[in-house]
C-alpha positions as CSV (number, residue, x, y, z in Angstrom):
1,X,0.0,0.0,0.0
2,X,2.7,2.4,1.0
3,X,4.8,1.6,-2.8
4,X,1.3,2.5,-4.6
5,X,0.9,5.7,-2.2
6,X,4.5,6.9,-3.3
7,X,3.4,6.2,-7.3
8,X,0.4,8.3,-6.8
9,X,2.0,10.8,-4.8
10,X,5.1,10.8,-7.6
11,X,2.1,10.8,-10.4
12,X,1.0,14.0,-9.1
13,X,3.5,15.6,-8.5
14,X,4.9,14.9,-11.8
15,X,1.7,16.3,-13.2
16,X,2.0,19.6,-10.9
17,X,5.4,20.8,-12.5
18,X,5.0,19.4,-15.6
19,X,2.1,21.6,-16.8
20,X,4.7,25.1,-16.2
21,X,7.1,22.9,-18.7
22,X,4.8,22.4,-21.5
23,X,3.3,26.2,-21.3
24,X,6.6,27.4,-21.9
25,X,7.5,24.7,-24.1
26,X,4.1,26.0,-26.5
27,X,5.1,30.0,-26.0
28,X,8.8,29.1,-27.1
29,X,7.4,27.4,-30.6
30,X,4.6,29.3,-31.2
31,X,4.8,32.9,-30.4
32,X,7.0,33.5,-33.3
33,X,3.5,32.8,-34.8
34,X,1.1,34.8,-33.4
35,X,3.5,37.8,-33.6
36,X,4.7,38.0,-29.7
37,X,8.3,37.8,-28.7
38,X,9.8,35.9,-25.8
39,X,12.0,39.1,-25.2
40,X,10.2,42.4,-23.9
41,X,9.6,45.1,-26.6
42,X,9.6,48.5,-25.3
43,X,7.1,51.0,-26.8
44,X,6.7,54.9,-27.0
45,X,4.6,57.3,-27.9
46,X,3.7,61.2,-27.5
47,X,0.7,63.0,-27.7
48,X,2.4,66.1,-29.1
49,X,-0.5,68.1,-28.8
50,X,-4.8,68.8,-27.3
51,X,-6.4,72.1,-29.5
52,X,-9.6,73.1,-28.2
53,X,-11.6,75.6,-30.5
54,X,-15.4,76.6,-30.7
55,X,-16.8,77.4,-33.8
56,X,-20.7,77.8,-33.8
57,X,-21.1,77.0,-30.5
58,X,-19.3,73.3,-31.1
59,X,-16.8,72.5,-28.7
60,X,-13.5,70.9,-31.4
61,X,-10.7,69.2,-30.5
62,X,-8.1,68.5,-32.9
63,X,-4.5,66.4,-31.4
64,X,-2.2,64.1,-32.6
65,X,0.6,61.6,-31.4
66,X,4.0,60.8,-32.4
67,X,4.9,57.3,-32.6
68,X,8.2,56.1,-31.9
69,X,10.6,54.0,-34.5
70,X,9.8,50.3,-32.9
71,X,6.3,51.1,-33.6
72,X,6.8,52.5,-37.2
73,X,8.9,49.6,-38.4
74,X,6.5,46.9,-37.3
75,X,4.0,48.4,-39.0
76,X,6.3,49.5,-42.2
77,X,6.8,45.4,-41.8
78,X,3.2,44.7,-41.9
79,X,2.4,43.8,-38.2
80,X,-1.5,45.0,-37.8
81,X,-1.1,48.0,-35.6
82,X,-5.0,49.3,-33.4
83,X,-4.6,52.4,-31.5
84,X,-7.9,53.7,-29.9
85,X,-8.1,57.4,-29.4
86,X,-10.4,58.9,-26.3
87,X,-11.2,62.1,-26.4
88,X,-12.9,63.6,-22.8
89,X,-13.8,66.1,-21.8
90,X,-14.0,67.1,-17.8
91,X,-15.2,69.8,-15.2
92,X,-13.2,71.0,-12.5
93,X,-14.1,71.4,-9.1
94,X,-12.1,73.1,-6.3
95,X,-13.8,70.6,-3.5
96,X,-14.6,67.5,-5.8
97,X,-12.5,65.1,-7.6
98,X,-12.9,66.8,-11.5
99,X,-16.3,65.5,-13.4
100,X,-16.5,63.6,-17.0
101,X,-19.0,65.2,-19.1
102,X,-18.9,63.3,-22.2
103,X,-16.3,62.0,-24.6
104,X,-15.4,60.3,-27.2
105,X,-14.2,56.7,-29.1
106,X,-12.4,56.4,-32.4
107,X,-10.1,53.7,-33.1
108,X,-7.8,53.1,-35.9
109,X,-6.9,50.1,-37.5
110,X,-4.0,49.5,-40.2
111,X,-3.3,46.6,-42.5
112,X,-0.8,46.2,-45.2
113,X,-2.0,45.0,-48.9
114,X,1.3,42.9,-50.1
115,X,-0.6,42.2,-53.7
116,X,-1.4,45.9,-54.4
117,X,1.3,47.5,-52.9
118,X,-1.0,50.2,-50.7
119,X,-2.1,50.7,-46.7
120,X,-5.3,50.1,-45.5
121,X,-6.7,52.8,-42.7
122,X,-9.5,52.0,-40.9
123,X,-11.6,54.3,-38.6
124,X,-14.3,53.2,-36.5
125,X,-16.6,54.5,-33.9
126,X,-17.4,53.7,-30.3
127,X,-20.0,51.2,-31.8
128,X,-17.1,49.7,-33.8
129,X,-19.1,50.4,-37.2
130,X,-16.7,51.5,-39.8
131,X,-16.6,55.6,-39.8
132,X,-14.2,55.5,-43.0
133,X,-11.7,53.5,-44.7
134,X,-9.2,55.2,-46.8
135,X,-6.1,53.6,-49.1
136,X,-2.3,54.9,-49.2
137,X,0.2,54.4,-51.4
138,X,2.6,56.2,-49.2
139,X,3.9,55.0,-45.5
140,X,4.3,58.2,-44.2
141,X,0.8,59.5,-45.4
142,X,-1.0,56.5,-44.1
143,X,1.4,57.2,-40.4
144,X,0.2,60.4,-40.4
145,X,-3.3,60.1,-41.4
146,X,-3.6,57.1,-38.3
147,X,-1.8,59.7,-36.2
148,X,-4.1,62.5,-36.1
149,X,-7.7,63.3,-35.3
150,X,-8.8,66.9,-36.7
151,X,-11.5,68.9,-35.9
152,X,-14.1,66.8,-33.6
153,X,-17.2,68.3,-32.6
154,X,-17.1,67.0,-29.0
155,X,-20.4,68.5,-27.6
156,X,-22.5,71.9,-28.2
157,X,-21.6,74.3,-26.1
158,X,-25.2,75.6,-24.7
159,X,-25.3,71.8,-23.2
160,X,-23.0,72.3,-20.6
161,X,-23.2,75.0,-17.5
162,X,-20.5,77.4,-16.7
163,X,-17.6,76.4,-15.2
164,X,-13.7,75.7,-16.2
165,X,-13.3,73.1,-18.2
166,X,-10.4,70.7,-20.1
167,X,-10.2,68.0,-22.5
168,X,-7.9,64.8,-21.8
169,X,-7.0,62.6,-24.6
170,X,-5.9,59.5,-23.7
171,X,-4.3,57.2,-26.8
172,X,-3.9,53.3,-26.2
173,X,-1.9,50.8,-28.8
174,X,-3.5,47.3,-28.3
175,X,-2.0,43.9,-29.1
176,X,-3.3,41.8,-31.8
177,X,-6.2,39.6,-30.2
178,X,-5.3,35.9,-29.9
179,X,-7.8,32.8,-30.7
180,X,-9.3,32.5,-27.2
181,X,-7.1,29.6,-26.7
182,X,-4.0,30.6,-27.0
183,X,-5.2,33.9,-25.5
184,X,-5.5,31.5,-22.2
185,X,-2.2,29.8,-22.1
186,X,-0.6,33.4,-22.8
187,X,-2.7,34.9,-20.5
188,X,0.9,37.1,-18.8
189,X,1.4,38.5,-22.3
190,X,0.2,41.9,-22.4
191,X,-2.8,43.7,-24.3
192,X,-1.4,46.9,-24.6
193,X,1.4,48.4,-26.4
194,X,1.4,51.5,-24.9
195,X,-1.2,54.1,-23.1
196,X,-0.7,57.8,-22.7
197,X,-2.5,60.9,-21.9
198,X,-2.4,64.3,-21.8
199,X,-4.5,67.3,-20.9
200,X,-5.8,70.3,-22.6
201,X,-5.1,73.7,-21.1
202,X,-7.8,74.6,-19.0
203,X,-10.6,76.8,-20.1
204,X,-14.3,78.8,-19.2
205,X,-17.5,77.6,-20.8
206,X,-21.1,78.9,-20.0
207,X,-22.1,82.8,-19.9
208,X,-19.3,85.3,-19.2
């Protein structure tokens, strides 16, 4: 009884620390596949700038990032690159934590055609429909295009009461999403590339 005791208690044991093995084992051979690195990839971005204008009575914010060079060579390489752009706006109160208003969701998607030689840049909404999808010939055209968001009505002025105000823009790269399998197993990878934010100046709205 004891000799069958030590076989179970071997069995399981075995089975405990072998699982660890063949996880790494299936990251080693297969994240050269899915796109992910073993080693760490740093990435970096800027959001170089937050304009806040109103034109007939519309509150528009126009910014724009910088992306650094591991970024643009992945995608000059063809790696699927998703940034998501929010864009929201907040009240400031001396005695209460600052208050969301509203904002906004647009994402950007880019994909390279290998056949026809062109970039594919895809916008979409909060809802994730498809706001516009526009083809480039040119890297640095389709960089900038992803790069920049110009002139977004944000919210009509009259809707809001008086008080000081700013916009925050927060810009996030994500990961390309894994089958939900392999999603699992590599569950310590990662979703984001990188997330930054940055404010607007701060400024009055309502009746002066």
């Amino acid at each position: 009884m004891s000799y069958i005791r030590s076989i179970k208690q071997v069995s399981f044991y075995s089975a405990r620390y072998i699982w660890p093995f063949i996880i790494l084992l299936f990251v080693g051979l297969f994240s050269p596949l899915v796109g992910f690195p073993l080693v760490d990839v740093v990435y970096g971005a800027e959001i170089t700038r937050v304009d806040v204008r109103i034109d007939n009575e519309e509150l528009i914010v126009s910014t724009s990032v910088l992306f650094d060079e591991t970024f643009i060579n992945e995608a000059k390489n063809g790696i699927q690159k998703e940034i998501i752009f929010y864009i929201d706006l907040f009240r400031v109160w001396k005695s209460w934590p600052d208050e969301y208003v509203i904002g906004n969701r647009i994402e950007r998607r880019i994909t390279g055609d290998v056949i026809k030689g062109e970039y594919i840049l895809t916008s979409f909404d909060r809802n994730r429909k498809i706001i516009v999808e526009r083809r480039f010939k040119s890297f640095e055209s389709m960089i900038k295009g992803m790069s920049e968001i110009r002139s977004l009505p944000l919210i009509n002025i009259k809707a809001v009461d008086a008080g000081e105000y700013y916009v925050r823009v927060t810009v996030e790269s994500r990961l390309r999403r894994l089958p939900p399998v392999v999603g699992y197993l590599l569950f310590f990878i990662p979703e984001k590339e990188f997330s930054i934010s940055k404010d607007s100046p701060l400024f009055k709205l309502g009746p002066k």
